[in-house]
C-alpha positions as CSV (number, residue, x, y, z in Angstrom):
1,X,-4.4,14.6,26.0
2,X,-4.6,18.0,24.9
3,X,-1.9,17.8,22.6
4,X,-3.1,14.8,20.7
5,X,-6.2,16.2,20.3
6,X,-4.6,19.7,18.8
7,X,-2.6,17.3,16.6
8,X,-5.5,15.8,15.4
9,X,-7.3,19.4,14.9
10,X,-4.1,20.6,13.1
11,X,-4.0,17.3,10.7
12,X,-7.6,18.0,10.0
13,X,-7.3,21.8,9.2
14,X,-4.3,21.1,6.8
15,X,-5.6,18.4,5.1
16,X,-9.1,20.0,4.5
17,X,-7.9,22.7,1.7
18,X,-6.0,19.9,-0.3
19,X,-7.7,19.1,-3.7
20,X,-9.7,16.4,-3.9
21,X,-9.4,13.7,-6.0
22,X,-12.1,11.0,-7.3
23,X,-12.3,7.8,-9.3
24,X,-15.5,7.2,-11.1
25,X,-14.8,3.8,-11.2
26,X,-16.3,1.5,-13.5
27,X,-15.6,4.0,-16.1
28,X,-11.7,4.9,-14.6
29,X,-9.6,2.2,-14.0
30,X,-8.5,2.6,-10.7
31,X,-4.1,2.4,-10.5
32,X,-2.9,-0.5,-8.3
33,X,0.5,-1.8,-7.7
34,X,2.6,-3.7,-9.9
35,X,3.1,-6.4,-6.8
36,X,-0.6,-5.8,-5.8
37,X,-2.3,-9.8,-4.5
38,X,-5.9,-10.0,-4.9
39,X,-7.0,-12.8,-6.9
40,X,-5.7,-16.3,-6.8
41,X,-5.5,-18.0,-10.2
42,X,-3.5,-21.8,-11.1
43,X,-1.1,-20.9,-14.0
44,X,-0.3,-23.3,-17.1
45,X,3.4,-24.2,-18.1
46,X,4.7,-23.4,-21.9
47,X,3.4,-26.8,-23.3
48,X,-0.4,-25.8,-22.5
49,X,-0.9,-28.2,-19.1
50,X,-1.3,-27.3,-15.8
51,X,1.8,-26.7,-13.3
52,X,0.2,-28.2,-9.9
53,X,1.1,-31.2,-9.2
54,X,-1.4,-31.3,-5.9
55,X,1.6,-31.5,-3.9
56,X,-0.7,-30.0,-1.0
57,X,2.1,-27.1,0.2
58,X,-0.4,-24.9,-0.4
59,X,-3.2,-26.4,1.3
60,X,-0.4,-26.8,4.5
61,X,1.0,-23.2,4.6
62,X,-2.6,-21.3,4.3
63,X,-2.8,-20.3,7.8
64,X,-6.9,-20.2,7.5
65,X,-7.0,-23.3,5.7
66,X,-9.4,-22.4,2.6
67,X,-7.8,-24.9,0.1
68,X,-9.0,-28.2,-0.5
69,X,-6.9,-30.1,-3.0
70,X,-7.5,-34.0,-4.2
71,X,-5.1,-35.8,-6.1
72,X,-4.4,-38.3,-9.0
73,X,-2.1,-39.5,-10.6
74,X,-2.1,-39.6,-15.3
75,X,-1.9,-43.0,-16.1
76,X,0.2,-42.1,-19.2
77,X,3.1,-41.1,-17.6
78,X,2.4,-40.9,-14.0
79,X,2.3,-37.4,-13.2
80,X,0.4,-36.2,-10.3
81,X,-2.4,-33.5,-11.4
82,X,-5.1,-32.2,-9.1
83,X,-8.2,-33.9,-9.3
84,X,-10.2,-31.7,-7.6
85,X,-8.7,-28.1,-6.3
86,X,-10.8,-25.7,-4.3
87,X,-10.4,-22.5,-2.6
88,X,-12.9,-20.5,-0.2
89,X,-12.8,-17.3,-1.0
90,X,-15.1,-16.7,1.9
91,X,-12.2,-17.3,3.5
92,X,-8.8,-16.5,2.3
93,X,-7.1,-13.8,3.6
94,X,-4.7,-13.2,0.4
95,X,-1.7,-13.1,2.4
96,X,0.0,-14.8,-0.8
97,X,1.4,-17.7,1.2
98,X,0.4,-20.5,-0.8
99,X,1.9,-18.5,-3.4
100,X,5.1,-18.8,-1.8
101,X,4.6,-21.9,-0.8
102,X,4.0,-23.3,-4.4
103,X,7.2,-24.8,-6.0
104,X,6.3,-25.3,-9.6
105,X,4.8,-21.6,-9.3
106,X,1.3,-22.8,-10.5
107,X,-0.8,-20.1,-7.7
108,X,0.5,-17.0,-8.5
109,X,-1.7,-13.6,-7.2
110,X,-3.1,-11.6,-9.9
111,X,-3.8,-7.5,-9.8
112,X,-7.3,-8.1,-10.5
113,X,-9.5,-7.1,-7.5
114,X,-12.8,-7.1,-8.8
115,X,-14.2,-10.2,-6.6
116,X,-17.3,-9.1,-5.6
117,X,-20.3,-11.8,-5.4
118,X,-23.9,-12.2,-4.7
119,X,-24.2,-14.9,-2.4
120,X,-21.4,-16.8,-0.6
121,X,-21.5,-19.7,-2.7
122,X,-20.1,-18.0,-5.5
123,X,-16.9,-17.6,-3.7
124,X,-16.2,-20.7,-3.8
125,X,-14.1,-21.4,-6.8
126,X,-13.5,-24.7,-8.3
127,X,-10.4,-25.8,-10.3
128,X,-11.8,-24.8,-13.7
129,X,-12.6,-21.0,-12.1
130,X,-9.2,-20.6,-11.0
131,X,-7.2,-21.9,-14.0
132,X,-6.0,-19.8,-16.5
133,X,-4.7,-20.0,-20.2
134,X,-1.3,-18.0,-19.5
135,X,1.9,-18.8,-17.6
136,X,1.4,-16.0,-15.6
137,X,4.8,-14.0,-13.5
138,X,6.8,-17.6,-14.4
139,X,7.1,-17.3,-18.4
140,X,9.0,-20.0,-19.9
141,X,9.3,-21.8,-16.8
142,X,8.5,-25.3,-17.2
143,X,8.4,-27.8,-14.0
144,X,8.7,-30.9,-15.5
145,X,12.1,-29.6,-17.0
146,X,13.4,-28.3,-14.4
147,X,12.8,-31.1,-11.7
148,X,14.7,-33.9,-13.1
149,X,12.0,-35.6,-15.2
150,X,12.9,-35.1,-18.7
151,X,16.5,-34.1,-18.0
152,X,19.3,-36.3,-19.8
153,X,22.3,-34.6,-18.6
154,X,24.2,-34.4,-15.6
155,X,23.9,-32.3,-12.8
156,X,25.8,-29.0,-13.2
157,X,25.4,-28.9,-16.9
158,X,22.0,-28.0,-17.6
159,X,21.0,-24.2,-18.9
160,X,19.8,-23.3,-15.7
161,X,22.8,-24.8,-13.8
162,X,26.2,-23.1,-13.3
163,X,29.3,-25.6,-14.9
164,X,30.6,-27.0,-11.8
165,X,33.6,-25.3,-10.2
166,X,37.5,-26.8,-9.2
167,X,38.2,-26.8,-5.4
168,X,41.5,-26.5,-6.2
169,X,41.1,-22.9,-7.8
170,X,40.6,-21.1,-4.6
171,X,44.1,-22.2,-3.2
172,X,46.4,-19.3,-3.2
């Protein structure tokens, strides 16, 4: 007991002649990490639209369940597009699992941590508050592309796919 209390003592005494060092911060930017998850925003694919396609895997893998998604379908060309998308922030945890979770990389985590909010209501953000007019940490990807809708050639030959490979060239 003595000794962790010396060690404490110690870690105090050296640490008290270091220079301090304060952010005013609404004038200086504090300096977060590139990889830093605070907020939660839906991304748009090159073309303009949005990339969910309410598949719910968010909704599913957010272990405090603070997404609510409702889903239709464009009559145009039958693509599924959330109706309705919702997220508590009163909630969420930002453990970036729906991020992960998210195959057409639509929720992505932003470095912007300024959240704070009057009242608890205004936490809760509805589609429009989370969507966003850039393509976010995905440029140029485009889900519709990729996933086999508008795609006219055959697997293996497409210029995201590798040209497919002879067995026979890895017999000695």
């Amino acid at each position: 007991m003595i000794k962790e209390m010396l060690s404490g003592l110690w870690l105090t005494f050296r640490t008290q002649f270091r220079r301090r060092v304060t952010v005013q911060y609404p004038e200086e930017r504090p300096q977060v990490p590139e990889r830093y998850r605070a907020r939660i925003v839906l991304t748009r694919d090159p073309d303009g639209e949005e990339r969910c396609v309410a598949c719910y895997l968010c909704s599913a893998a957010c272990p405090v369940d603070c997404i609510t998604i409702e889903a239709t379908e464009r009559e145009s060309d039958h693509r599924r597009l959330p109706k309705a998308f919702r997220i508590n922030f009163n909630r969420c945890i930002f453990c970036g699992l729906c991020a992960e979770a998210c195959p057409t990389y639509a929720i992505q985590m932003s470095p912007d941590f300024e959240m704070s909010e009057y009242t608890r209501d205004d936490l809760i953000y509805e589609k429009e508050d989370l969507l966003v007019d850039h393509q976010g940490k995905a440029p140029g990807y485009h889900y519709w592309q990729q996933a086999g809708v508008d795609v006219t050639h055959a697997m293996g030959y497409g210029d995201q796919d590798r040209p497919p490979e002879d067995p026979r060239s890895n017999i000695p």
